[in-house]
N, C-alpha and C positions, 0 to 999 in steps of 0.2 A: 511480396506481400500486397494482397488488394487493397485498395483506399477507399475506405469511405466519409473520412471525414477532414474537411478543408480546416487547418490553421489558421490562417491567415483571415480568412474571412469572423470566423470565429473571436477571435481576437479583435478586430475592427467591431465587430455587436457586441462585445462582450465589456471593454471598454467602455466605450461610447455610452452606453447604458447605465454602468457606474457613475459616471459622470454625474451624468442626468440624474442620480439620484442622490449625490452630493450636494446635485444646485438647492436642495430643497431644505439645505440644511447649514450651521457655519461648521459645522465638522460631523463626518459619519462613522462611527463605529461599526467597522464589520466584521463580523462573526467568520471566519472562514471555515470552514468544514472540510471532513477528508485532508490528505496526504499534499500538503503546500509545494512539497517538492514529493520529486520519483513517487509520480501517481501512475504504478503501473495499471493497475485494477482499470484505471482509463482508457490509456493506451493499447489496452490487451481489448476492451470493449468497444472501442472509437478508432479503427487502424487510422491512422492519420495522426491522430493526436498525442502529441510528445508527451512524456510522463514529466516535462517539465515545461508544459503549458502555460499552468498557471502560474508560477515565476515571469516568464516570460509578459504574460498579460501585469504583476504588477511592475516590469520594468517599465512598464508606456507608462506606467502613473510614479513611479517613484520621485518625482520631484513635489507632488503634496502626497508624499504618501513616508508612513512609519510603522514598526511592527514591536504590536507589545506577545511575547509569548507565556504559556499560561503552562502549568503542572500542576497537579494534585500530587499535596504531599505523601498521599498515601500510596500511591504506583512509587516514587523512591523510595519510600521505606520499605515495601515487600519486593521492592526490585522486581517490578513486573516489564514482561517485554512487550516488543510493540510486533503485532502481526506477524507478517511475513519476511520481517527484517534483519530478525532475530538478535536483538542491541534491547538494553533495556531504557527504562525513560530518560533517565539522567545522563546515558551517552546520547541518546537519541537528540535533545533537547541542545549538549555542545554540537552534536551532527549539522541543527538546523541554524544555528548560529553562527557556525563557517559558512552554511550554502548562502544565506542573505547577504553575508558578507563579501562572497565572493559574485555576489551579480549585484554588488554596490549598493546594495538596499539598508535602510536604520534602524538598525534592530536598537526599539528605545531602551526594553527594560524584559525582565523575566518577573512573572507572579508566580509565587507559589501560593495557592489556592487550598482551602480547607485546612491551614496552615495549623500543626500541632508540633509542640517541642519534642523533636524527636529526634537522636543521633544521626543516623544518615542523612536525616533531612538537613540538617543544619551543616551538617560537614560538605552536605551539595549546594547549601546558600553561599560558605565559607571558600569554594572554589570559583563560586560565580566571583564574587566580591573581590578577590585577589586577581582576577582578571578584569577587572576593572566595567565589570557588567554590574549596571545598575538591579536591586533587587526588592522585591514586596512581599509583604506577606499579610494573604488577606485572610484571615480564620472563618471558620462556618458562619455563615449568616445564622442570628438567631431566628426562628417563624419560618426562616424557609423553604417549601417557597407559599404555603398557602396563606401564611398571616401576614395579607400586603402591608397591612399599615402596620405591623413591625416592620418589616423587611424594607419597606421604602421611608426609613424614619430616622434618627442621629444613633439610634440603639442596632441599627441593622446596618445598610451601606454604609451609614455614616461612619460606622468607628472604621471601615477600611480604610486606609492612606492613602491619599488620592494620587490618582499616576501625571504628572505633567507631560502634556504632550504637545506640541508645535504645528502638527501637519494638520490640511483640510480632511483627510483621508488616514484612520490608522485603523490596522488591521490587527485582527485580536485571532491569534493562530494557538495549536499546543500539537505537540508531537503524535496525539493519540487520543481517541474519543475518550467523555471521562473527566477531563480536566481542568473545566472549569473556564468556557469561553466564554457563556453565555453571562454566568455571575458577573465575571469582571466588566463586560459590555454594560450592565446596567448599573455596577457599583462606579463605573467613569460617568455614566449618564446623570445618576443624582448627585454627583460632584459638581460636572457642569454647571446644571440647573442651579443648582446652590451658589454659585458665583454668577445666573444671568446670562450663562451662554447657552444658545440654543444648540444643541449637538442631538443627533442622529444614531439610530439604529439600525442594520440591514444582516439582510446571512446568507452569504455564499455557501449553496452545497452543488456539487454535482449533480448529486443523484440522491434521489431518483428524477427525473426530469418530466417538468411538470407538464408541460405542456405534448406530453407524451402518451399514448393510450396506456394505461394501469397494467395488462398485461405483456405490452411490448415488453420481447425478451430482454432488452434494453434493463426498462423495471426491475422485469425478474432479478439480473443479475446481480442488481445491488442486493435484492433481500436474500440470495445465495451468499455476497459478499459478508453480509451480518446475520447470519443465522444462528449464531453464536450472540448475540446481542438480540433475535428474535425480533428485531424490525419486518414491520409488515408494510405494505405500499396501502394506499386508502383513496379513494376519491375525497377531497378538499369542500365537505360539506359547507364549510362558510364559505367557501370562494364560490361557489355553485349557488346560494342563499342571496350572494351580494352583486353577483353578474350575473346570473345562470350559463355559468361556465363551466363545462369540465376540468379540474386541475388536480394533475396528482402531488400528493404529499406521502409521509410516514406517523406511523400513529403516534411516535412519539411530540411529533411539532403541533399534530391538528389537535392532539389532546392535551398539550400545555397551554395552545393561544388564548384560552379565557382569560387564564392568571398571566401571563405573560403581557395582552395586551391592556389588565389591570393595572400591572403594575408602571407601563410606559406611561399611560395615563396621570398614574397619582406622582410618579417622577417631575410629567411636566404639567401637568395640571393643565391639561386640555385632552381633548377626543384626540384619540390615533390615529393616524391616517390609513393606518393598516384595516382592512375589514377582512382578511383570512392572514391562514400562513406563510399561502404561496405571495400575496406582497408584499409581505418582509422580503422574500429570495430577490437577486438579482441576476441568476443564471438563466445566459444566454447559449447554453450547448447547443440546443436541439438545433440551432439557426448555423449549426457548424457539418449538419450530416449531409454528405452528397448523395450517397449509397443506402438507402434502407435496407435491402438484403446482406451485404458486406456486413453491416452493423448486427444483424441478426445473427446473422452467423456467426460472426466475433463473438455475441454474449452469450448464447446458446456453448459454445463451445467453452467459455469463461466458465458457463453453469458446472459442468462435468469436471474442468480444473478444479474446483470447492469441492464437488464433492468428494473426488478422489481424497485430497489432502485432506480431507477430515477423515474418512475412514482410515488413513494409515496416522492421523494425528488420535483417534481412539485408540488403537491397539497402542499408542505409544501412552497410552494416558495423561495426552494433552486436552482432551474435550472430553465433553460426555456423549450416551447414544443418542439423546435428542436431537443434537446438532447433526447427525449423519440421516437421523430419518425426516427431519426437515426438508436437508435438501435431496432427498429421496423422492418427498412427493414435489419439490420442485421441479425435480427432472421428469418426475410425470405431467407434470403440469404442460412443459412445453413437449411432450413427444420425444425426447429422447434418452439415450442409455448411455453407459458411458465406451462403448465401444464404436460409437460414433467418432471419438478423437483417432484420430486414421493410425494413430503409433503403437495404439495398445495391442490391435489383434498379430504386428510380426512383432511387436516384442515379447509373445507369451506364444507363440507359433516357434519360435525363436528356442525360448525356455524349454520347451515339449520336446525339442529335437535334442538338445542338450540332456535332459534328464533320461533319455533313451538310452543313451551312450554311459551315462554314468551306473557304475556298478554299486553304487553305496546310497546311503540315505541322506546325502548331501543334496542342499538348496541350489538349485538352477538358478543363474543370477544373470539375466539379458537383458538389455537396452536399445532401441530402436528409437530413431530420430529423425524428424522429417524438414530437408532442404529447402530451400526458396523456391526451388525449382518443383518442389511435390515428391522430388526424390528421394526413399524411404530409404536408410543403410540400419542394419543392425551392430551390435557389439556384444561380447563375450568375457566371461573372467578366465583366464587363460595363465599360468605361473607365471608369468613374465607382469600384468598389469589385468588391473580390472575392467568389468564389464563398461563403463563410464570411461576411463582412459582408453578403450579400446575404441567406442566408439567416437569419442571425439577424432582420435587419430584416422580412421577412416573416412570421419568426412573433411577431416587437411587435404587429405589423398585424393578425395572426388573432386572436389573444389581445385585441387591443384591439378587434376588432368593426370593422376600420378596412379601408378597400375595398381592395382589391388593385394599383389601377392611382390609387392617392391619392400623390401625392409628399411626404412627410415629409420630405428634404433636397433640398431645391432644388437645380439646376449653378450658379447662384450660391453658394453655400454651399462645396460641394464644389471649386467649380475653383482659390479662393484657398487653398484646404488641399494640393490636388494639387500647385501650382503650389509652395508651400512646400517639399513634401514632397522635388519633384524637385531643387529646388536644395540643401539639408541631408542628405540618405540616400543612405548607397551603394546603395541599392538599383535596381535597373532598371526594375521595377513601379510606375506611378505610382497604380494601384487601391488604394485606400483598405481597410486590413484591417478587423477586426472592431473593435479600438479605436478607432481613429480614427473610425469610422463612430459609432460609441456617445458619443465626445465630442462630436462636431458634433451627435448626437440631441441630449443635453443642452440644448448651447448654443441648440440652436432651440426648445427646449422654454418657456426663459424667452418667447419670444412666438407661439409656438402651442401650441394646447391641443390638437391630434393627437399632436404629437409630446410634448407632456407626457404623454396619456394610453397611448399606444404604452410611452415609458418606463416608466412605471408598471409593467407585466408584465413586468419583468425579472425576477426572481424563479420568475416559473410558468416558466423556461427548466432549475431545476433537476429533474435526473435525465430528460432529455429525453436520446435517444438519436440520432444524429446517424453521417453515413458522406459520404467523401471518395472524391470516385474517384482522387486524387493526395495524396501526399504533404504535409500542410498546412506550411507556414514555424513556426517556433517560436513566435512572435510569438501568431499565430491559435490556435497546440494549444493555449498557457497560459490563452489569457484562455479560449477554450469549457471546459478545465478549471477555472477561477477561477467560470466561469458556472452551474458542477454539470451540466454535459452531457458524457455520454458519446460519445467521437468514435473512430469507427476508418475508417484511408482505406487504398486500395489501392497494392498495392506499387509504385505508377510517380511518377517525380519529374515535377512541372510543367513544368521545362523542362529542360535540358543543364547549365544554369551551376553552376560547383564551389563559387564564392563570393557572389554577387551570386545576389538572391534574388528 
């Protein structure tokens, strides 16, 4: 994979710069934005940068530093999921409470945000609580957010339960946009102030990045990322007004900072320091890119992963058509199509050759995946295992130096696992997925040394880019996601069946 974007460097500005804007304050409340951990959408648009950067950057602060997490009761109670992760909030939420944990960091407490008595919600306080997770519950501001002087008053923040916190630095994160960062930042801010402590507000987001040209594809990519939320990128009229600077922002921050920087004001009853929204941000990305074209490429090519996945996320009716012609005229926007992603044209080249051969009205189901190396291999659904399991097993065999037409799982091997499969699974496929395929490697592996050495390169399978000319079963998307390869397939289902798969 090419690099364009240096860590390390990034990290040292990015730091450094938080800092700097803690001195200005005896504690700072920061907004974090976007995915705190496993930020692929990053990583996929930044090659360099870990999709766990940002952990990283608060392990250099975590000695003043602490984390309050946030939820909106109402994603637990309709059990909504989070993106591309497919876990709903409430696993999502113990998900991000192990990751901090496990890179030593303080997770103070959990808010539940817009708090109403409601069964699930409470049954998810009652699990926090018996784990000995401190918890809040902050109900709707009344007035908000337009009637400041309700809102910053004993009738508004006020009645919330003030969160006690210790650290110069705490960070105010939630599993998923929505949830209620920004209230709780301000409902800890008129706490503060109401005891005399001078504390701080700021907001980490990645993206869009400001100090970026508005239509770097970079830009684009985030508002391909949210076009489902219909985020638009905007030039930063007040920051433009108060420097005459170019800075970009999203319309939803340039169009709240009136009220927003109203209400810091009547918190602390002085002028803001803030004069746009890009001053509130403290993201230092852009000081992380080596490569400008590597980057372009990256997001340009991120563009077409969205919108792939929303046309096969409409025919599943998981979006609406908006969302698909949004980033429709996206991809017009930068000049490209989505056959630009190098895997699509042999995996439906692939398909064509297949459906020639078949004598019946059955769905052509082919996958094509492209190597570190630019080496393109296809796969097939074949009685033995699917298009998915086929190719992954083919690129064992490249990557192992291993022949093409060398059998690593015997029909003996295979036929006592099929035969299993069809008596225990409702399923109607008796082809062997990607795991199944991957467990039998194993097991053969203890007495061949092909398929030991095959397995062995599991590993070089991450950030491999990969295309479906159907609809993959969930089963196959998770583990090629678990594998670190990027998959995107075309909007047509394998076969007719509602249930059976």
């Amino acid at each position: 994979m090419k690099i364009g974007f240096d860590e390390e460097k990034y990290l040292e500005e990015q730091s450094k710069y938080i800092l700097e804007r803690v001195e200005k304050f005896e504690k700072l409340y920061l907004e974090f934005g976007g995915k705190l951990l496993h930020d692929t959408h990053a990583a996929r648009v930044l090659p360099g940068y870990n999709e766990n950067t940002k952990i990283k950057l608060l392990q250099q602060l975590k000695d003043d530093l602490e984390v309050i997490i946030c939820v909106y009761s109402g994603h637990i109670e309709n059990n909504k999921m989070i993106g591309d992760s497919n876990i709903n909030y409430e696993m999502a939420v113990f998900r991000l409470i192990d990751d901090l944990r496990a890179y030593k960091l303080h997770v103070n407490s959990v808010v539940i945000t817009r708090y109403e008595e409601k069964p699930l919600t409470d049954i998810f306080i009652r699990k926090l609580k018996r784990r000995n997770i401190k918890t809040f519950k902050h109900k709707a501001t009344q007035g908000y957010p337009t009637n400041v002087d309700m809102v910053v008053s004993e009738d508004g923040y006020g009645k919330n339960p003030y969160i006690p916190t210790s650290k110069r630095i705490v960070v105010v994160t939630a599993p998923g946009p929505g949830s209620g960062k920004l209230g709780t930042c301000l409902s800890q801010l008129y706490h503060e102030f109401a005891q005399n402590k001078k504390a701080g507000y700021s907001k980490f987001e990645t993206f869009p990045v400001w100090n970026m040209p508005l239509k770097h594809p970079l830009n684009v990519a985030y508002e391909a990322a949210t076009a489902d939320l219909k985020d638009i990128n905007m030039i930063d009229s007040f920051h433009m007004d108060a420097y005459n600077q170019i800075a970009v922002n999203y319309n939803r921050d340039i169009e709240s900072f009136p009220l927003l920087k109203k209400m810091l004001e009547k918190i602390t009853g002085q002028d803001s320091i803030y004069k746009s929204p890009t001053d509130m941000g403290v993201n230092r990305v852009a000081f992380g890119i080596t490569d400008d074209e590597i980057v372009k490429e990256a997001s340009k090519q991120e563009v077409i992963r969205r919108y792939l996945i929303a046309k096969s996320d409409y025919v599943k009716g998981n979006c609406e058509i908006d969302v698909v012609e949004r980033l429709q005229l996206i991809m017009e926007s930068l000049g490209i199509k989505e056959e630009d992603r190098k895997v699509i044209l042999p995996a439906r080249e692939k398909a064509q050759k297949m459906k020639k051969e078949m004598k019946n009205d059955e769905i052509a189901s082919a996958i094509a995946i492209e190597l570190s190396d630019g080496m393109i291999l296809t796969g097939k659904t074949t009685k033995f295992m699917d298009a998915s399991a086929a190719v992954i097993l083919n690129a064992l065999k490249y990557y192992a130096d291993i022949s093409d037409d060398m059998l690593l799982l015997a029909p003996l091997v295979l036929e006592p696992i099929q035969k299993l499969k069809n008596k225990i699974s409702i399923s109607q496929v008796i082809a062997l997925n990607v795991e199944e395929v991957l467990i039998a490697l194993s097991i053969c592996a203890a007495t061949n040394t092909m398929a030991e050495k095959a397995l062995s390169k599991i590993d070089m399978l991450k950030n491999c880019k990969a295309h479906s000319t159907t609809i993959m079963n969930s089963t196959d998307e998770q583990m090629f996601c678990r594998l670190g390869i990027e998959i995107t397939t075309d909007a047509v289902f394998s076969n007719n069946n509602l249930y059976y798969v």
